[in-house]
Backbone as a ProteinNet text record, in pm:
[ID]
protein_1_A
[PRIMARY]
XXXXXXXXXXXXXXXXXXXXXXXXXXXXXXXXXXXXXXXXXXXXXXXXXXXXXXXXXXXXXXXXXXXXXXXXXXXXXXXXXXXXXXXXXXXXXXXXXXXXXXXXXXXXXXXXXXXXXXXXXXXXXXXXXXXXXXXXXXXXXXXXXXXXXXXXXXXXXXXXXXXXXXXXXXXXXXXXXXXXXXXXXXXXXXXXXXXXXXXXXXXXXXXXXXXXXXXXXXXXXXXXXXXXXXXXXXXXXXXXXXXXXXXXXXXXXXXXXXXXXXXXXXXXXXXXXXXXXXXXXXX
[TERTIARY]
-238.6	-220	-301.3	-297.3	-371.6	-534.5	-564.9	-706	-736	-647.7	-716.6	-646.6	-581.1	-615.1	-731	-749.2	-899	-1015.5	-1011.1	-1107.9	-1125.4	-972.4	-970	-997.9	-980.4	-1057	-1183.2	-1257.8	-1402.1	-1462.5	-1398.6	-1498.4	-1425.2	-1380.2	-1395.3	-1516.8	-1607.5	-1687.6	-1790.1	-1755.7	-1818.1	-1718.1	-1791.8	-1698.2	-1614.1	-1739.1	-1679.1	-1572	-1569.7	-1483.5	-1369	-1398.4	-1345.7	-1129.8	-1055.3	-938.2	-903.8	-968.3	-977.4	-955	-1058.8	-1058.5	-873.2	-841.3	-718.7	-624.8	-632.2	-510.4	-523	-593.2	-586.4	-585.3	-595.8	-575.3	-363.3	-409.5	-238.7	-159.2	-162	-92.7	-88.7	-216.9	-236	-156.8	-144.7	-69.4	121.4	113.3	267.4	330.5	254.8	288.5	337.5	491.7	602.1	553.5	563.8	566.8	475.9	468.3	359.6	362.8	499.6	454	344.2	308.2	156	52.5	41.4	-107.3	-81.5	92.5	76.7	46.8	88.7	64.1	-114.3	-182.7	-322	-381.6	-334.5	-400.6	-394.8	-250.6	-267.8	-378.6	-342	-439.8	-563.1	-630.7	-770.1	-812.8	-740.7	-723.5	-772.3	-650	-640.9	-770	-801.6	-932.5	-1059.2	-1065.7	-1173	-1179.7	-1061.4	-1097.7	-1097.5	-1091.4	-1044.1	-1145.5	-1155.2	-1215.5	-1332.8	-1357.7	-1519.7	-1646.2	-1636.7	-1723.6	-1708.4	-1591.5	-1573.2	-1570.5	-1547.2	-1574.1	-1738.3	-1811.6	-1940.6	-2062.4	-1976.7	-2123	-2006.8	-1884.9	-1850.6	-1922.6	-1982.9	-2050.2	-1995.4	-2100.7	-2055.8	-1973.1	-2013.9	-2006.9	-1846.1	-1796.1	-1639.1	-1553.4	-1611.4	-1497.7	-1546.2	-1659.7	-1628.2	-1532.4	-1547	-1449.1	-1315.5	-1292.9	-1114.7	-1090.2	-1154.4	-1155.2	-1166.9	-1267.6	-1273.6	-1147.7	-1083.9	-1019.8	-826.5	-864	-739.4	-761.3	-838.4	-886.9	-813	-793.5	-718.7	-606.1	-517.4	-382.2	-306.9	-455.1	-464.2	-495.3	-526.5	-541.9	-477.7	-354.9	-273.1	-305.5	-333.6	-364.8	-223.9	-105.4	22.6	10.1	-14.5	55.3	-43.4	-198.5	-323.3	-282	-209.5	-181.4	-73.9	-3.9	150.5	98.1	4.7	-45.3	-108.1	-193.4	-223.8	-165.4	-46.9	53.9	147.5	116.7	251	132.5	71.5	-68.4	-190.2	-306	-376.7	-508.9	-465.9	-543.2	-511.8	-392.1	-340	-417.2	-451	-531	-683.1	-726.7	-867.9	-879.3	-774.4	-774.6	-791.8	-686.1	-667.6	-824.2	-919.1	-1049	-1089.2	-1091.9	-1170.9	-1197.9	-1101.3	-1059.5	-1075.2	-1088.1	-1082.3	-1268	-1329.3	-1465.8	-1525.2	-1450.6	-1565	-1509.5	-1394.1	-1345.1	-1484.6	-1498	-1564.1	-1704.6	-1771.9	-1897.9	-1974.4	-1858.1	-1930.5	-1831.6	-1714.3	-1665.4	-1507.2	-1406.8	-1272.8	-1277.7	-1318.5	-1337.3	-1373	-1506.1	-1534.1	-1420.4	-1389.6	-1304.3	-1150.9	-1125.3	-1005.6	-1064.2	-1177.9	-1185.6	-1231.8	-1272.9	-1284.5	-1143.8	-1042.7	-904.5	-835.8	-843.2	-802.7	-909.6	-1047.6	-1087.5	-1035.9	-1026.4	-1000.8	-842.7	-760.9	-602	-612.4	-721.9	-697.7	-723.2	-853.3	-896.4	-797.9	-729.5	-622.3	-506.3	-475.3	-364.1	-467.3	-585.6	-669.5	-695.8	-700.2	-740.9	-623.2	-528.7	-439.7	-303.1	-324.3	-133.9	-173.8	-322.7	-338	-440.9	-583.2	-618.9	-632.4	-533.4	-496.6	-314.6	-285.1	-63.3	-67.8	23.7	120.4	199.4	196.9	261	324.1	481.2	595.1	612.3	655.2	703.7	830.5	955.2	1057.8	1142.5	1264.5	1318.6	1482.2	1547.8	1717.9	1785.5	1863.1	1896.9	2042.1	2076.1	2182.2	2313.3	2421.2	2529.8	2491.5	2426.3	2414.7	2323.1	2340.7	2299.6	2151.2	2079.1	1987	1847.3	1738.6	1654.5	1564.1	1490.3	1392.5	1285.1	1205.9	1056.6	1075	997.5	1019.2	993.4	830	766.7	899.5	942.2	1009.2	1220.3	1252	1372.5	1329.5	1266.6	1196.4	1333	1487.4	1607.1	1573.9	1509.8	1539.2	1489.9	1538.8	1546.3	1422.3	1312.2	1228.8	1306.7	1319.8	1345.7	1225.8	1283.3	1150.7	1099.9	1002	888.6	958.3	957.5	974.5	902	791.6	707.6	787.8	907	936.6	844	790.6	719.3	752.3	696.8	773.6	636.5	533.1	481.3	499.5	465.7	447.5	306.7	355.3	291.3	319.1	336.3	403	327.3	229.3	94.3	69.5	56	29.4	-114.2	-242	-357.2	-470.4	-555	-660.9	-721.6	-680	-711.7	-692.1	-580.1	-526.5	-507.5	-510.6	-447	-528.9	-664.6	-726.1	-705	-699.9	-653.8	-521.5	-377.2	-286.1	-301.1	-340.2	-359.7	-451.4	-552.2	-634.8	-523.7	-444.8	-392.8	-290.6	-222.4	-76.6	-141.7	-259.8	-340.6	-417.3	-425.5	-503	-396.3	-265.3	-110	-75.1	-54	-38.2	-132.7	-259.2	-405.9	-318.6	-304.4	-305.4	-181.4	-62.4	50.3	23.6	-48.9	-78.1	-147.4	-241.6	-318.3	-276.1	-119.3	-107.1	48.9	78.2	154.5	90	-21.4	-64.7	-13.2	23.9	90.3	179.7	262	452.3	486.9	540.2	588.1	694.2	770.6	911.3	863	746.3	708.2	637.8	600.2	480.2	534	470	522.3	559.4	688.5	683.1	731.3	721.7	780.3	774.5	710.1	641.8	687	789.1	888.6	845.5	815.4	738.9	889.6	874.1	997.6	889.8	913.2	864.2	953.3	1043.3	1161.3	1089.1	974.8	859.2	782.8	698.6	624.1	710.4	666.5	671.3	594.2	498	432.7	334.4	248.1	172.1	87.1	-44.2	-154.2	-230.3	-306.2	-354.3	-420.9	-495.6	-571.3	-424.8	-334.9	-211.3	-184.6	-158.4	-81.5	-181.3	-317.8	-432.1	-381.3	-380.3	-375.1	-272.3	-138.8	-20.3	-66.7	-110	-153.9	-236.4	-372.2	-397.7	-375.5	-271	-192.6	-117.8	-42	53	-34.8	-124.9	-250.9	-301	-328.4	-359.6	-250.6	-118.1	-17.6	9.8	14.8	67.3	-56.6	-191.6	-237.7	-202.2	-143.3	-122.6	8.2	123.9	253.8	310.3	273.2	400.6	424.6	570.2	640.6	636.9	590.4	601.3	723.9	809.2	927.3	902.9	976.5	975.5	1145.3	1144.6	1257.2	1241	1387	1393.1	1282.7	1269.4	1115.5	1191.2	1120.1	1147.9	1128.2	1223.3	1265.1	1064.9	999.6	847.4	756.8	783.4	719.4	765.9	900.9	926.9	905.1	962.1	884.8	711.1	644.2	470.5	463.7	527.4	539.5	552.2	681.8	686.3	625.7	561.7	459.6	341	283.8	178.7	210.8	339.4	417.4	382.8	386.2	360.8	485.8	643.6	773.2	734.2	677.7	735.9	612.9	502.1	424.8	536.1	523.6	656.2	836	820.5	996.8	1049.6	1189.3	1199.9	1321	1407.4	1427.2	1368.8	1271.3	1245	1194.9	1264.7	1299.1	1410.5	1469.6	1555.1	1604.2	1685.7	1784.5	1743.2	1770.5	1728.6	1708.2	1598.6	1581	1665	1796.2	1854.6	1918	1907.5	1907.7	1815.7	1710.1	1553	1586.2	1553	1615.1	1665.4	1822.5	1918.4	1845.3	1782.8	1724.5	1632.7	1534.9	1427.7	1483.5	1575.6	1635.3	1690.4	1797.7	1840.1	1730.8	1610.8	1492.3	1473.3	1439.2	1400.5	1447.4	1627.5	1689.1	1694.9	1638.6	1689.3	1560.1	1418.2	1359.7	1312	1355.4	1398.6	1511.3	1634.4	1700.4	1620.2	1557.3	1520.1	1404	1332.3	1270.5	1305.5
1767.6	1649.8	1532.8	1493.4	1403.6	1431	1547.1	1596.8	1528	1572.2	1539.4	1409.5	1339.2	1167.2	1107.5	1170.2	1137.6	1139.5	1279.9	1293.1	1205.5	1168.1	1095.8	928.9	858.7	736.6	781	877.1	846.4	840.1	913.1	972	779.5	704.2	556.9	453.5	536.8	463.1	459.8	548.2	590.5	505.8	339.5	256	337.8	413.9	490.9	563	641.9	763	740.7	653.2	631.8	604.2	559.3	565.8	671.8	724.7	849.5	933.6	921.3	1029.4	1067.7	916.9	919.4	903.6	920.4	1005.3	1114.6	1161.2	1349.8	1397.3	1368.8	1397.4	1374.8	1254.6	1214	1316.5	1312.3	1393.4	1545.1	1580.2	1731.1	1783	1646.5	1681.3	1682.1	1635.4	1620.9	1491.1	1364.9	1257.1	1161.1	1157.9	1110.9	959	860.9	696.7	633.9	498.9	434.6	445.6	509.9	546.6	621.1	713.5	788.4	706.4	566.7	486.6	424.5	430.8	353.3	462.6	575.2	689.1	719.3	723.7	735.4	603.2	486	398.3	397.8	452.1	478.8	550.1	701.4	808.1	786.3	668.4	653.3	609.1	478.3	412.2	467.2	565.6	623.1	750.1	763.2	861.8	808.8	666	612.2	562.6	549.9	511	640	735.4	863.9	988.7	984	1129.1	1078.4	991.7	998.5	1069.6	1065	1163.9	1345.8	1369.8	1489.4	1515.1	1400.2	1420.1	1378	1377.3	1233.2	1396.9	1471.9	1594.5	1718.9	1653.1	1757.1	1711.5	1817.5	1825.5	1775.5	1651.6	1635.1	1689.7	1833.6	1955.8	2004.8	1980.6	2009.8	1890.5	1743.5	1645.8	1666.6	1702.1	1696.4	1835.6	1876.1	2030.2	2038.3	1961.9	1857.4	1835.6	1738.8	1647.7	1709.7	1841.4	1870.8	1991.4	2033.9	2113.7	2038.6	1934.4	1829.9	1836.2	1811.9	1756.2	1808.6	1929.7	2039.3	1992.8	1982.3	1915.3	1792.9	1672.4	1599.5	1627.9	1736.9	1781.3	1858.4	1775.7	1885	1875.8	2026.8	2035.9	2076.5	2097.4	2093.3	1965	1865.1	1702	1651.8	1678.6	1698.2	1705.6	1859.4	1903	1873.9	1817.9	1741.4	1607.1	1578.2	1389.6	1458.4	1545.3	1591	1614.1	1670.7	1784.3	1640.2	1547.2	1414.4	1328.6	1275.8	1160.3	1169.7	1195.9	1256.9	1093.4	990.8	876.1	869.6	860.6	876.1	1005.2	1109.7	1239.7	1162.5	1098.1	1009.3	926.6	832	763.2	837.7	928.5	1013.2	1077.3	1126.9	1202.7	1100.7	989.3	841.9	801.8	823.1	742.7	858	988.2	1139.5	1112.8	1126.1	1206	1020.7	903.7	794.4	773.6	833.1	835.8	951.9	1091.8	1175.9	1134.4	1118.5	1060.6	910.9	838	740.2	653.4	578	513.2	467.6	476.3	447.1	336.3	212.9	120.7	152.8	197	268.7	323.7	443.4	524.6	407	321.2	246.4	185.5	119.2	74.8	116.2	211.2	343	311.5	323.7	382.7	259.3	139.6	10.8	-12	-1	-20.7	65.7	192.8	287.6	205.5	166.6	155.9	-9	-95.6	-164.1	-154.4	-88.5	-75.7	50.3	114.3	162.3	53.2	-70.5	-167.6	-227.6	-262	-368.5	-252.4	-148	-101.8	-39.4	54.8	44.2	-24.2	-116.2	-203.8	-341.2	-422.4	-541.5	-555.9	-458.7	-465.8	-364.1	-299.6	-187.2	-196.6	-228.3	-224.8	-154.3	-59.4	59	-62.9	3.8	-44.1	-9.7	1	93.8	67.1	188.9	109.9	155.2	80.4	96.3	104.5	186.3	271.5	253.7	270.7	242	385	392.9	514.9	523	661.3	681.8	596.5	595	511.8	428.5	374	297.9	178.4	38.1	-90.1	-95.3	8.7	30	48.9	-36.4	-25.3	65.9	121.8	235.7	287.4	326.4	370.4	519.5	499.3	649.5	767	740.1	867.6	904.6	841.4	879.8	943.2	878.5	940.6	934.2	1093.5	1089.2	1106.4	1090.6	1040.9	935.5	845.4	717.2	710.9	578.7	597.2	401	444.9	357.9	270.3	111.6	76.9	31.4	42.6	47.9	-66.7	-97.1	-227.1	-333.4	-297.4	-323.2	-248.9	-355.4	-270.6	-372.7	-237.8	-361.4	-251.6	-378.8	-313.5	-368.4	-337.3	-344.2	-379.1	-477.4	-467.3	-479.8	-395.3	-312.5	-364.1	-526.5	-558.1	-678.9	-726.7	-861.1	-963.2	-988.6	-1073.6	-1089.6	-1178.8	-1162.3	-1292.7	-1225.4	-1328.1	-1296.2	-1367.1	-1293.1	-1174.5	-1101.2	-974.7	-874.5	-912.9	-775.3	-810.9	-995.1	-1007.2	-979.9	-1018	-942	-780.1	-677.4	-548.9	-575.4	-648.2	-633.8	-650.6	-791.4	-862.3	-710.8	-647	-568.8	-466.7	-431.8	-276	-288.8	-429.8	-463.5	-466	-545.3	-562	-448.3	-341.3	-234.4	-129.8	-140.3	-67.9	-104.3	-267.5	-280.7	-252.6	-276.4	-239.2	-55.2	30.6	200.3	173.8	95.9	60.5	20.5	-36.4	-68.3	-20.3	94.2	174.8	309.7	330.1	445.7	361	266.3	208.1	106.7	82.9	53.2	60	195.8	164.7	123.1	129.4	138.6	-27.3	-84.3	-195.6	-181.1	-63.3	12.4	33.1	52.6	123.3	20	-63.8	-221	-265.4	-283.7	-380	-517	-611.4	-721.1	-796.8	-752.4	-819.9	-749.9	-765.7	-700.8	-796.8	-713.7	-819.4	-740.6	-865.6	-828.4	-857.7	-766.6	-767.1	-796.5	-879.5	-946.2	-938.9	-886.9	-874.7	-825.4	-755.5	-745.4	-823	-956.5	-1055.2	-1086.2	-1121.2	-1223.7	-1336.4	-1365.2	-1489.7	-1472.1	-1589.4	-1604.4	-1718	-1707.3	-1800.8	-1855.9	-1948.5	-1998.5	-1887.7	-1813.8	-1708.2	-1651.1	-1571.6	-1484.6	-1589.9	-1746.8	-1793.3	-1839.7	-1829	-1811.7	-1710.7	-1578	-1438.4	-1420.1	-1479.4	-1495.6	-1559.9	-1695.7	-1796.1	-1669.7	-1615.6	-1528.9	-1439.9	-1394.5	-1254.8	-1340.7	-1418.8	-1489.7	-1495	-1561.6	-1595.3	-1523	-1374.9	-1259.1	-1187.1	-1199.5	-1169.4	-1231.8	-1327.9	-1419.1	-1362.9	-1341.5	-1352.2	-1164.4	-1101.4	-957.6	-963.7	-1120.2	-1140.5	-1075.9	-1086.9	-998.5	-1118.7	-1119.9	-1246.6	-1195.1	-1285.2	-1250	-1289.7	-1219.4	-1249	-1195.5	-1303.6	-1268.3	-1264.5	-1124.5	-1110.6	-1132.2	-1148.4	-1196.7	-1218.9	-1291.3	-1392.1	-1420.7	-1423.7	-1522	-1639.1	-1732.7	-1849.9	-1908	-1842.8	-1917.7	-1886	-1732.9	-1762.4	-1854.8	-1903.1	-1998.3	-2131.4	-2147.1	-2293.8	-2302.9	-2240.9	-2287.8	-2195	-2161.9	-2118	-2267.9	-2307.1	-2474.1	-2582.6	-2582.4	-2679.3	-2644.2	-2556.8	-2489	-2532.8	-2510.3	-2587.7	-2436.3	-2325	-2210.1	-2186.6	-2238	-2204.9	-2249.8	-2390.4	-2457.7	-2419.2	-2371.1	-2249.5	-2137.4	-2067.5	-1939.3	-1976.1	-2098.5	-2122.4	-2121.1	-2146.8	-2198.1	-2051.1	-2023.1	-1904.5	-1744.5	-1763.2	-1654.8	-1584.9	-1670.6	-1596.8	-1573.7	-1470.8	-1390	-1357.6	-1311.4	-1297.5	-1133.6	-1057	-924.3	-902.2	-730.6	-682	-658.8	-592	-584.6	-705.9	-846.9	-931.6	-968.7	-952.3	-995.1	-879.6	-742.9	-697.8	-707.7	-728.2	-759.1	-902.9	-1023.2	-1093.6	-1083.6	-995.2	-929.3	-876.1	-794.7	-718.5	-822.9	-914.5	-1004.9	-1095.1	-1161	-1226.7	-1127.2	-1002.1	-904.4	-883.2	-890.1	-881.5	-998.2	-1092.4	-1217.4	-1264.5	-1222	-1251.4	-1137.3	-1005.8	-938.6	-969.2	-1074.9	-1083.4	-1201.8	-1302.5	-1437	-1341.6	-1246.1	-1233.2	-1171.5
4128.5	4043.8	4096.4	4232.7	4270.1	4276.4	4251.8	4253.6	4112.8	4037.7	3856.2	3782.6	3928.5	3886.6	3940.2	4034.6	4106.1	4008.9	3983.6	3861.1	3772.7	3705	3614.7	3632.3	3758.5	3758.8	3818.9	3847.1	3894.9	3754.7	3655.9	3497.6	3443.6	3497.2	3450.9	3463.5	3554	3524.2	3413.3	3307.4	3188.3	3123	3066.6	3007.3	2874.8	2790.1	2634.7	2658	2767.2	2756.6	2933.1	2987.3	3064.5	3067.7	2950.9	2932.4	2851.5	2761.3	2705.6	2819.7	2939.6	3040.8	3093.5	3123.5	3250.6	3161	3011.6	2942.5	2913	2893.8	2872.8	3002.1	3105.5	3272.2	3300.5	3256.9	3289.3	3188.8	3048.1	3008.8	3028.5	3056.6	3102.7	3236.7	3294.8	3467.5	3425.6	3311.4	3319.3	3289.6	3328	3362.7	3228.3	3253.8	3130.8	3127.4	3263.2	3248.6	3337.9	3338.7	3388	3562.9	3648.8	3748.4	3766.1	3699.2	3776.5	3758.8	3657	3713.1	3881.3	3925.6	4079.5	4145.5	4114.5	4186.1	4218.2	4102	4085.6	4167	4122.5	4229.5	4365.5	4372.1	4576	4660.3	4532.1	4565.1	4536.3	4473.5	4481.2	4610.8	4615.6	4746.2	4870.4	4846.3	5023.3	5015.5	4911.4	4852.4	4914.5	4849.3	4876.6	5020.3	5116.1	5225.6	5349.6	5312.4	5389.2	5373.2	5238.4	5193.9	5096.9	5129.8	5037.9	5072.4	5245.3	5215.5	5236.3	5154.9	5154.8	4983.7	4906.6	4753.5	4707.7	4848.8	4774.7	4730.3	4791	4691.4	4602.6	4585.9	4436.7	4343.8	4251.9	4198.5	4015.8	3946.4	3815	3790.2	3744.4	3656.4	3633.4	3794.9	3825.9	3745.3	3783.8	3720	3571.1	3541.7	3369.4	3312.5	3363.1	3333.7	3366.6	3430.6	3433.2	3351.8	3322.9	3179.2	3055.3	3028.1	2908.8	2901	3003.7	3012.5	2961.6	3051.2	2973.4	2813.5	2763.6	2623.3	2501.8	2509.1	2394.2	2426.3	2522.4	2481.7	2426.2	2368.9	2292.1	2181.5	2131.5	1936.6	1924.8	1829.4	1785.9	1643.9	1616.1	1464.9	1353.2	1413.7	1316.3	1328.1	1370.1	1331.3	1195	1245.4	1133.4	1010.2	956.1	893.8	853.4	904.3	849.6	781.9	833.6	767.3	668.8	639.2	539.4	389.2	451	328.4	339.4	360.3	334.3	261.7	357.7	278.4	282.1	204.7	238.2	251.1	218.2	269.4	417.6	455.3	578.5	690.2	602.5	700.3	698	589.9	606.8	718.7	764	827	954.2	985.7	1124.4	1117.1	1061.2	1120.6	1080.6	1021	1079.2	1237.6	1245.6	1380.1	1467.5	1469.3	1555.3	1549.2	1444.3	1485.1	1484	1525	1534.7	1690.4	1765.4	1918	1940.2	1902.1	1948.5	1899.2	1830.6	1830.5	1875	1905.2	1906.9	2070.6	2004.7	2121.2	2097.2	2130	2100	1997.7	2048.1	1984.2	1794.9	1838.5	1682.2	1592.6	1673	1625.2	1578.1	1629.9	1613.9	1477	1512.2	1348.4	1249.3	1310.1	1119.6	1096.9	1143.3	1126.2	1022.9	1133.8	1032.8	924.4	935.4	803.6	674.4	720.1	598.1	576.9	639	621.8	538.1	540.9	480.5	356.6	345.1	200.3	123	191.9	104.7	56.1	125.5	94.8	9.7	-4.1	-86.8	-216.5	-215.9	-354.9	-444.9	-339.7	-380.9	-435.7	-345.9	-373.3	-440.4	-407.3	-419.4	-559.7	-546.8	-690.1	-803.7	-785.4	-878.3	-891.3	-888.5	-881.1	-984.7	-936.2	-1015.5	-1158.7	-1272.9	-1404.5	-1403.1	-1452.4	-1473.5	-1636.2	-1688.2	-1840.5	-1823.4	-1862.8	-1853.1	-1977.1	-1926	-2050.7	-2024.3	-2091.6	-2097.3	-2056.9	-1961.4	-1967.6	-2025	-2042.2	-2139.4	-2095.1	-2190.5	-2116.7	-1996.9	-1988.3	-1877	-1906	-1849.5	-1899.1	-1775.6	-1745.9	-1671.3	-1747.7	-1680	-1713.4	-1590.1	-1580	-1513	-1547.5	-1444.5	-1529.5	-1552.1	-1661	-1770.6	-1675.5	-1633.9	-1558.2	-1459.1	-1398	-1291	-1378	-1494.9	-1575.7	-1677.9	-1723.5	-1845.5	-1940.2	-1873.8	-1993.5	-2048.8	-2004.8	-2049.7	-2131.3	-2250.2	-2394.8	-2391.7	-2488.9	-2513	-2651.8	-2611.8	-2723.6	-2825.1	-2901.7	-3077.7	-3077.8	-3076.7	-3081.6	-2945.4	-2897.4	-2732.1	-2627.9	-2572.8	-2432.7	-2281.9	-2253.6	-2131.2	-1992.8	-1893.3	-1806.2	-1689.2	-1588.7	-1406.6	-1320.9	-1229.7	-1176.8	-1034.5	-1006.1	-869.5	-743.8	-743.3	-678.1	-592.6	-500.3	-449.4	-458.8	-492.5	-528.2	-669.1	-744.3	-871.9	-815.2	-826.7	-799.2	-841.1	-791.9	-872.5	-853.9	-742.2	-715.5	-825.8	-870.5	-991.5	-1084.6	-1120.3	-1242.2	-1368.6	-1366.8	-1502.1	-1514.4	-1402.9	-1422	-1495.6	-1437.2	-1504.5	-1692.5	-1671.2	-1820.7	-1908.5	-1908.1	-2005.4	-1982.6	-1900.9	-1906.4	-2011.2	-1990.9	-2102.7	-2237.5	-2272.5	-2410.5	-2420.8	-2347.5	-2400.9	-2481.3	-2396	-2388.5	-2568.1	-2583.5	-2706.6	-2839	-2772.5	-2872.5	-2909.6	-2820.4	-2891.8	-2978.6	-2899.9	-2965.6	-3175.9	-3176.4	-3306.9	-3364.5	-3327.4	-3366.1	-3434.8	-3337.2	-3420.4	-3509	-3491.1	-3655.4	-3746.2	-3788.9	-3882.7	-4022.1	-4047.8	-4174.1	-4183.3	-4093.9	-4069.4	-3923.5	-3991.8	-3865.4	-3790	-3843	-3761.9	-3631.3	-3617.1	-3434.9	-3402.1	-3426.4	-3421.8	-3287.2	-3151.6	-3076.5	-3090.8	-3081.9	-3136.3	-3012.8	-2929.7	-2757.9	-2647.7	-2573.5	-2417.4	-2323.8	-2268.9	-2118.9	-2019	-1937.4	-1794.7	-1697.4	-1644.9	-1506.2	-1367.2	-1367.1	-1214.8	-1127.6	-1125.3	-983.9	-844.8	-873	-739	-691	-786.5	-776.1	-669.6	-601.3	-494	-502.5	-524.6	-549.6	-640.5	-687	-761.4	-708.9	-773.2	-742.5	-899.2	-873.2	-985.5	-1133.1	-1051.3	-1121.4	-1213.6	-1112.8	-1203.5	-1331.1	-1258	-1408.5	-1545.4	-1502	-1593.4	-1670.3	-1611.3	-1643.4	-1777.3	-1719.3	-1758.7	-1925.9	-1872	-2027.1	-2160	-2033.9	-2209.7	-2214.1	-2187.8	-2183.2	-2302.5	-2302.8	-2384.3	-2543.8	-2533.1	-2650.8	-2691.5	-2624.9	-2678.5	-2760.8	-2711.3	-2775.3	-2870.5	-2888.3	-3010.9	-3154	-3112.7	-3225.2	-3262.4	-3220.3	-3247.3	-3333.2	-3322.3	-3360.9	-3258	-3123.3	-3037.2	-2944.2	-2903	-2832	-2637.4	-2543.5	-2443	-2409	-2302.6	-2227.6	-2088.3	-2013.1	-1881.9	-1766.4	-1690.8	-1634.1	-1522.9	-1473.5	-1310.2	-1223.3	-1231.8	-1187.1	-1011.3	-913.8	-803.2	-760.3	-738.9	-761.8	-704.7	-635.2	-600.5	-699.2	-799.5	-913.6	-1042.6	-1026.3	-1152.7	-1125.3	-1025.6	-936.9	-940.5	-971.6	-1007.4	-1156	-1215.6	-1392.4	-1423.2	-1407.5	-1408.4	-1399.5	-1297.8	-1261.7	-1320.8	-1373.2	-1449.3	-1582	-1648.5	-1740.1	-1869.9	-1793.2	-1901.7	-1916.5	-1849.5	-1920.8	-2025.5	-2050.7	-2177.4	-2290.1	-2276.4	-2361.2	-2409.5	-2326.7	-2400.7	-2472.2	-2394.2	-2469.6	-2302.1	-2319.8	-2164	-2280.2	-2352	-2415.7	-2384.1	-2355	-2309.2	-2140.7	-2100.7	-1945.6	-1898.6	-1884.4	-1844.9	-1723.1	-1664.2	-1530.3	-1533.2	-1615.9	-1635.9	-1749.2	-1743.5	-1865	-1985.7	-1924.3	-2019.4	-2128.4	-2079	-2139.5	-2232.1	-2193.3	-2227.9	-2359.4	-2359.5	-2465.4	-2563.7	-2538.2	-2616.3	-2706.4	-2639.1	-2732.9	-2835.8	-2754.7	-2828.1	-2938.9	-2940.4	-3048.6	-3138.4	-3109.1	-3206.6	-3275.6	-3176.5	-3310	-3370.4	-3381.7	-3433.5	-3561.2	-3568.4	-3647.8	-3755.2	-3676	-3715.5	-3824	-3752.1	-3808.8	-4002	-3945.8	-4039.8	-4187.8	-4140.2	-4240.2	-4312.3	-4250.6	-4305.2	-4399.2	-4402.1	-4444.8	-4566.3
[MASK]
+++++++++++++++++++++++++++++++++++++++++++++++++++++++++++++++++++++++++++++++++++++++++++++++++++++++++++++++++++++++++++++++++++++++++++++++++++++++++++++++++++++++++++++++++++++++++++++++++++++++++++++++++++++++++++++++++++++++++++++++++++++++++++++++++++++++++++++++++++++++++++

């Protein structure tokens, strides 16, 4: 053991591979906690003042073959394969960070790893957010996304939807805004003849927003203006108290009706349905 800590701080003076070295050494010897770096420092110590010149002609060839011989008990390929068969951006990241440690320098290899991990949070979560369209499920005053309880029951000229994002900014908000007006564009495409299926109110559930920035409440405004000239009414649910506090100050409550923001969907609904009715009998 003290031979192949030896090994393992002389192969330190190779800055790249030098802590790489005296962990696949340390773990190969056994070594559970940070006693074996006091252990290894003694034994260099008393190495370097005793026996140097009985190590000063072992040859390269031996300390690299320590080292590469440690090496295999750092790749484990069931763990590989478990990040794989669970996430497979997550297995990107891991041979990010595996072949930029082995080709190049830890350092490298560390930031392949965080670069790939951010641009999965920046493309995935921040300018792309998951849509939900949400649906009523049976006996129950629950709203849920369909894909996930394909029970749930769609109400008729009602698009209520869920965004799946804690940022509403300018990162995603023109993605959000065209996906809802593209959603209602097929919506009216296939009832043209018939206004029984016509969208006439699209409630956004923000219970995920967490905040908002100038761009989102742009977004918000011609999302609203795009709707109106189609005749469909925007509503908005459980908002968080930092997105209604700058809705306000933006003064787009009092654009939509200070009427149409809601505590929950199923409220938002139930209104939707009564103008519905309402505007049906006047007619």
């Amino acid at each position: 053991m003290g031979f192949m800590n030896i090994a393992g701080s002389l192969s330190s003076c190779y800055v790249a591979t030098g802590s790489f070295s005296r962990t696949a050494v340390n773990f190969s010897a056994g070594c559970k906690t940070l006693v074996s770096n006091i252990v290894m420092a003694i034994t260099v110590l008393v190495s370097l003042e005793l026996f140097t010149a009985l190590l000063y002609y072992t040859p390269t060839a031996i300390l690299a073959s320590i080292i590469l011989s440690a090496l295999p008990g750092l790749i484990d390929i069931r763990e590989a394969y478990y990040i794989w068969k669970v996430d497979k951006l997550d297995f990107i990241a891991c041979i990010g960070a595996f072949f930029g440690v082995l080709f190049a320098s830890v350092e490298i290899g560390l930031l392949a790893a965080v670069t790939i991990s951010f641009a999965r949070i920046l493309l995935m979560n921040a300018i792309r957010p998951g849509i939900e369209t949400l649906g009523k499920l049976p006996r129950a005053d629950v709203y849920c996304d369909m894909d996930q309880y394909p029970m749930a029951i769609k109400t008729p000229g009602i698009l209520a939807v869920r965004i799946n994002s804690a940022l509403l900014c300018f990162a995603n908000a023109n993605f959000i805004r065209e996906r809802l007006l593209r959603w209602v564009a097929e919506e009216l495409d296939e009832s043209k003849e018939s206004t029984e299926g016509r969208i006439q109110a699209v409630i956004l559930d923000m219970s995920n927003v967490m905040n908002i920035d100038t761009a989102g409440i742009l977004a918000l405004e011609e999302l609203h203006k795009e709707l109106l000239l189609h005749g469909t009414q925007l509503a908005i649910a459980n908002p968080k108290w930092q997105v209604i506090h700058k809705l306000r100050l933006a003064e787009f409550i009092d654009r939509i009706g200070r009427e149409w923001v809601f505590l929950t969907v199923s409220e938002a609904v139930d209104a939707c349905v009564s103008s519905k009715l309402t505007a049906l009998a006047n007619c």
